[in-house]
C-alpha positions as CSV (number, residue, x, y, z in Angstrom):
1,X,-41.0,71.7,45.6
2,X,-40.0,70.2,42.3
3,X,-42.4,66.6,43.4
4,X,-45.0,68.7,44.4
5,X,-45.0,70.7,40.9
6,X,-45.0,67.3,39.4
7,X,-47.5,65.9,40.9
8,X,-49.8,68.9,40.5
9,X,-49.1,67.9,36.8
10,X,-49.9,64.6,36.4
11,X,-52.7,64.9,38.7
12,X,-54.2,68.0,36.6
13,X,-52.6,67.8,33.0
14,X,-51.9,64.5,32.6
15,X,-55.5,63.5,34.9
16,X,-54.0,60.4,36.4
17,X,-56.0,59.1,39.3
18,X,-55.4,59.8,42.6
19,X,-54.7,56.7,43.4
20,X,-51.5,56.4,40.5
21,X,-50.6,60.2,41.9
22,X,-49.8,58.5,45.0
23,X,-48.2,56.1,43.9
24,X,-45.8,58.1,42.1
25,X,-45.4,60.2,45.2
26,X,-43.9,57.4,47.4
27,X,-41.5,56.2,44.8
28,X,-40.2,59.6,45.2
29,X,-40.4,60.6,48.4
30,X,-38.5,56.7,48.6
31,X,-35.8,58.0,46.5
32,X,-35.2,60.7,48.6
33,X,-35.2,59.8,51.9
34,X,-32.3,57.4,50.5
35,X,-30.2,60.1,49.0
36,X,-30.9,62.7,51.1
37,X,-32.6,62.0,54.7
38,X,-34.4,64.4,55.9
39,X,-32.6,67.2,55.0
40,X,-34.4,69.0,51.3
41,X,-34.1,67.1,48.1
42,X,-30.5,68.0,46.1
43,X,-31.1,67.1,42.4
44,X,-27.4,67.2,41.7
45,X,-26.7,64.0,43.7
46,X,-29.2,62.1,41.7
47,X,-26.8,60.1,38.7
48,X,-27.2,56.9,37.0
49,X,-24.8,55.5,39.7
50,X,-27.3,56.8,42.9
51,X,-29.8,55.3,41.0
52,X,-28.6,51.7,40.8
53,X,-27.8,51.9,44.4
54,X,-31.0,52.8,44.9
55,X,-31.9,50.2,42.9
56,X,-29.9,47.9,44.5
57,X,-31.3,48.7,48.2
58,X,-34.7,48.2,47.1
59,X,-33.6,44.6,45.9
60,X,-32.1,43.7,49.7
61,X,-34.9,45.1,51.3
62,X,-37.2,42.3,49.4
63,X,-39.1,44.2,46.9
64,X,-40.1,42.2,44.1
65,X,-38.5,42.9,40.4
66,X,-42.1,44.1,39.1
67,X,-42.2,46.5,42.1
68,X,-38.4,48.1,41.3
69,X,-39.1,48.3,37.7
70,X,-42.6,50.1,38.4
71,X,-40.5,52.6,41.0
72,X,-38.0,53.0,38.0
73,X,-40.6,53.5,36.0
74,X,-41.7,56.1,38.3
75,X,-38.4,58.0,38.7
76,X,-37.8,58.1,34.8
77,X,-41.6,59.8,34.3
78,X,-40.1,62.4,36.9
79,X,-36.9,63.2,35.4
80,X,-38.4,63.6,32.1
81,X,-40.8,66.2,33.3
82,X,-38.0,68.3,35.0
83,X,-36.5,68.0,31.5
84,X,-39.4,69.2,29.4
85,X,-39.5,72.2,31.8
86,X,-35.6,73.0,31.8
87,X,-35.0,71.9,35.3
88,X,-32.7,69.3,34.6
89,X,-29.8,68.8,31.2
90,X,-30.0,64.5,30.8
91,X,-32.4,62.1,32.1
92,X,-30.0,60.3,34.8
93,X,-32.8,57.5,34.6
94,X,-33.3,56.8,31.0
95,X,-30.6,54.6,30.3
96,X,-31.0,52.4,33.9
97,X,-31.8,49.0,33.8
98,X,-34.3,47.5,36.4
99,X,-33.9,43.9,37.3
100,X,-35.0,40.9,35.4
101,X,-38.5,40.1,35.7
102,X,-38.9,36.3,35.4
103,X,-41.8,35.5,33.2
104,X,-43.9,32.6,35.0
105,X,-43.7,29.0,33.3
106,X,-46.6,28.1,30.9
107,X,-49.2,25.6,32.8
108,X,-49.9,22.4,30.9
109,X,-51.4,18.9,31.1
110,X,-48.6,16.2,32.1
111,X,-49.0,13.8,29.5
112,X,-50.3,10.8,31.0
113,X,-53.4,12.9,32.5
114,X,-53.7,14.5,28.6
115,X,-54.0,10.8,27.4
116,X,-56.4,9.6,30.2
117,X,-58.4,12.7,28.9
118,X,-58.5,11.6,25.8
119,X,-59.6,8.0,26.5
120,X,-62.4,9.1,28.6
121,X,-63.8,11.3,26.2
122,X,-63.2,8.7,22.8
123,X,-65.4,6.5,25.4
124,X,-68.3,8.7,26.6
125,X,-69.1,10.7,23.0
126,X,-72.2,9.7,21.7
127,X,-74.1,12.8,20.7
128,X,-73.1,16.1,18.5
129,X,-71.8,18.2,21.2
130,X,-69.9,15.4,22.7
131,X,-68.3,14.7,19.9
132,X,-67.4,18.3,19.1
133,X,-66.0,18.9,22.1
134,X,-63.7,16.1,22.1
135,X,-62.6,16.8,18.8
136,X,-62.0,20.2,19.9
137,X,-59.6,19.4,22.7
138,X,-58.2,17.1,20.1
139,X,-57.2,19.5,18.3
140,X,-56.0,21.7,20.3
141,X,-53.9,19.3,22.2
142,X,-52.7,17.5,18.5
143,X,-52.0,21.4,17.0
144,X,-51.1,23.6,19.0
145,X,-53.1,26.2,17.1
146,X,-54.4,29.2,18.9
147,X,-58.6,29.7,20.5
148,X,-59.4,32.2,17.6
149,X,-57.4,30.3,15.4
150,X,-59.8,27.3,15.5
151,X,-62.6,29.3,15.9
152,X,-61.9,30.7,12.7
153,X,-61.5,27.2,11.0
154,X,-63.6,26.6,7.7
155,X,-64.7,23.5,6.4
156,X,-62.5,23.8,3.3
157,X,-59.2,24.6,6.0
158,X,-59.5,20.4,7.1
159,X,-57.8,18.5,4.1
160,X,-58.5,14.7,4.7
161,X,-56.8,13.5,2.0
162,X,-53.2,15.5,2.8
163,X,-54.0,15.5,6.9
164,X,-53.3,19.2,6.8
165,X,-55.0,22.0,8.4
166,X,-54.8,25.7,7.0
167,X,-54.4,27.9,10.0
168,X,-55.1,31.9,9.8
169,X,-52.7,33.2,12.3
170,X,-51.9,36.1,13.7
171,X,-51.2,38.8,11.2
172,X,-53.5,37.2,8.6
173,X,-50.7,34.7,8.2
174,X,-51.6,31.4,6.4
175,X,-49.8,27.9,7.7
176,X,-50.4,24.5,7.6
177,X,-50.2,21.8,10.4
178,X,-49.7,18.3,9.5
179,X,-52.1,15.9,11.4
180,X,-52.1,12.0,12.3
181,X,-54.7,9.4,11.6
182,X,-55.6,9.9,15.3
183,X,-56.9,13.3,14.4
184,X,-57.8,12.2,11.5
185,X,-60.6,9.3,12.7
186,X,-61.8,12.1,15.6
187,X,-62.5,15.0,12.5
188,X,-64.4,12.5,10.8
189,X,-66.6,11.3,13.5
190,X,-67.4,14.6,14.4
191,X,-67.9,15.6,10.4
192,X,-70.0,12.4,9.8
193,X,-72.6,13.4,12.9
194,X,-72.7,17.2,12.1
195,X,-73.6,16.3,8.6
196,X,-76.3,14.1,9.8
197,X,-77.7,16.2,12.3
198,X,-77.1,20.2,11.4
199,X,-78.6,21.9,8.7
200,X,-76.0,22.3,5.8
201,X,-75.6,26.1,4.5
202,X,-76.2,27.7,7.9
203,X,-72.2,28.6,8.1
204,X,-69.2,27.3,6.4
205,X,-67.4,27.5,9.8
206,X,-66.1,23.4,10.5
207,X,-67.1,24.1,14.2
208,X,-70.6,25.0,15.2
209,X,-73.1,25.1,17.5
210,X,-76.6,23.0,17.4
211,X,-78.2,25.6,15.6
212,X,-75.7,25.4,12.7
213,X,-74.4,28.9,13.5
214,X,-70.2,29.1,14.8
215,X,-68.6,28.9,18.2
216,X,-67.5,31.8,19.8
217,X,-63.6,32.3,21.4
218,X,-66.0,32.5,25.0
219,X,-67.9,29.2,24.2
220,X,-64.7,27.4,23.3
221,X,-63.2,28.8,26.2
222,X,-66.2,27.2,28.5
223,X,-66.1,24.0,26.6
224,X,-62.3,23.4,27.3
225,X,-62.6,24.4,31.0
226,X,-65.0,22.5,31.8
227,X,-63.0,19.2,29.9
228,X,-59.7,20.4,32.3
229,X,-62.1,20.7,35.4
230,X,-61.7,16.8,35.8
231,X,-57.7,17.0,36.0
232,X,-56.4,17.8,39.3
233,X,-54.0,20.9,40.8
234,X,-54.5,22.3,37.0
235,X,-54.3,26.0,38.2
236,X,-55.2,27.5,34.3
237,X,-58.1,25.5,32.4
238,X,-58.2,27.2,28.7
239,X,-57.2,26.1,25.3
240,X,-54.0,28.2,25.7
241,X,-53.4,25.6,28.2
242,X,-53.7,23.0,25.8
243,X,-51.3,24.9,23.4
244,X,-48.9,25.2,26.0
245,X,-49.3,21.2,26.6
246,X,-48.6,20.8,23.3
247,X,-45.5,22.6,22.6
248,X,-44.2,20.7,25.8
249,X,-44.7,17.8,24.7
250,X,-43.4,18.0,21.4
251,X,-39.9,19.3,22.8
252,X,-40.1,16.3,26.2
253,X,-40.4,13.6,22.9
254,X,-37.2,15.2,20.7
255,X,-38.7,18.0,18.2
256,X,-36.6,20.5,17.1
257,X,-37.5,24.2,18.7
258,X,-37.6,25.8,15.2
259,X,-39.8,22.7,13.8
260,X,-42.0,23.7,17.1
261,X,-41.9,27.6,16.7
262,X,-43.2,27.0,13.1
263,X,-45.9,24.8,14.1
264,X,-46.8,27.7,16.5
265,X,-46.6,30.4,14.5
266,X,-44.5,32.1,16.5
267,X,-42.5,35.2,15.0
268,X,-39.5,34.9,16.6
269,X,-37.6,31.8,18.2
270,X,-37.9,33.7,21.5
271,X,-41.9,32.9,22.1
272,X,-40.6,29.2,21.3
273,X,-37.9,29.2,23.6
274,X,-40.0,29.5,27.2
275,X,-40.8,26.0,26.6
276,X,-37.6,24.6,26.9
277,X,-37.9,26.4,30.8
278,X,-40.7,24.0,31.3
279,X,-38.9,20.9,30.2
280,X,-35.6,21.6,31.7
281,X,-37.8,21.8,34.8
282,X,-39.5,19.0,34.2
283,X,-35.7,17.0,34.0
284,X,-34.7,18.5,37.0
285,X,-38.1,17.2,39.1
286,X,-36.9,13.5,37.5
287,X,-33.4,13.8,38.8
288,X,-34.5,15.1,42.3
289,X,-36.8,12.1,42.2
290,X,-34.6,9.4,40.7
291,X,-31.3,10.2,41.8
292,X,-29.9,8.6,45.2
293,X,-27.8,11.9,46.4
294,X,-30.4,14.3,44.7
């Protein structure tokens, strides 16, 4: 009776879909079947100990952790109804862990495949957009820095003369990334042909289109795809990608994770940190590899 009343409420006062209302009615009728069978549903049985039994059946019987923690999710919403409405003292679920959700590694570009990358397009770029584009992956894969990020780049944010860039982050927060002479020589070549061939005034943005006028995220987006579409078993192709190659790379070669996180502009060490997944994984594939009783 007490699901039933529940559902009539999210269904009518809280207008979920039908679809979610049914969802919410099998975690349920899934919690008790385990406590109770088929005999009628006995609230009083229902602690924070049934609960991570519960829990724990769901577990053996192969659910995934996103699929527990969406049934936990589930069984708190419920709980928390019957205690807006005096049916119930405590929430028995509120203060029930679900089980670790493993966040998936970041995809990047192994480094030789970056370089060859790079090569090919230093050799091919002859024309504005070419040159662009190639600075743009450049840049990406030299920085680190975010799509809007360089999107939002002004001519006055590229210092030649102190190889710095001025990056408005996230939060309107300003910081500067050093860059090499590598960098460097690809800024200028792609500086020296959009002064010759775009109209000056137009926009003050340092990347453009044709017309003068400044790339959008979505262009940027297109232009790196397509430059990733020629490396193989890449399942991601956007500049997040690239950032994400980066970072990598800078920890596989010896930098220091809070050097890395402030290159980033991450907030907290822990955004930094899933990086060091990727390279300990990447260790672990050279050991399986190299290792005679691996």
């Amino acid at each position: 009776m007490m699901i039933e009343s529940f559902l009539q409420y999210l269904q009518y006062e809280k207008n979920y879909s039908s679809h979610t209302v049914i969802c919410y009615e099998n975690d349920l009728l899934q919690l008790k079947e385990f406590v109770c069978g088929n005999e009628s549903f006995d609230l009083s049985l229902v602690d924070a100990t049934m609960i991570r039994r519960w829990i724990v059946f769901l577990m053996e019987q192969n659910y995934s952790p996103l699929s527990v923690n969406r049934k936990l999710s589930s069984l708190r919403s419920f709980f928390k109804y019957l205690q807006k409405y005096d049916y119930i003292v405590s929430n028995p679920a509120k203060r029930v862990s679900g089980p670790k959700v493993n966040k998936p590694l970041p995809n990047f570009v192994k480094e030789k495949e970056m370089g060859n990358l790079l090569s090919e397009l230093e050799e091919t770029a002859t024309t504005f957009e070419e040159e662009r584009d190639k600075a743009i992956i450049d840049v990406f894969y030299t920085t680190g820095i975010r799509c809007a990020e360089l999107v939002g780049l002004a001519n006055g944010d590229v210092d030649f003369g102190a190889n710095l860039l001025k990056v408005n982050g996230k939060g309107n927060k300003q910081r500067l990334i050093p860059f090499a002479e590598k960098l460097k020589n690809t800024l200028l070549a792609y500086k020296m042909i959009k002064d010759r061939e775009i109209e000056p005034g137009i926009s003050s943005a340092f990347f453009v289109r044709k017309n003068g006028k400044p790339l959008s995220n979505a262009s940027v987006y297109d232009i790196v795809n397509k430059k990733l579409s020629t490396i193989p078993n890449l399942s991601q192709r956007s500049p997040h990608v690239l950032r994400h190659t980066f970072a990598t790379d800078m920890l596989n070669n010896g930098a220091d994770l809070n050097a890395v996180k402030e290159l980033l502009g991450h907030a907290s060490l822990s955004s930094t940190e899933v990086y060091t997944h990727t390279t300990f994984e990447e260790l672990k594939k050279v050991y399986h590899q190299a290792h005679p009783r691996a």
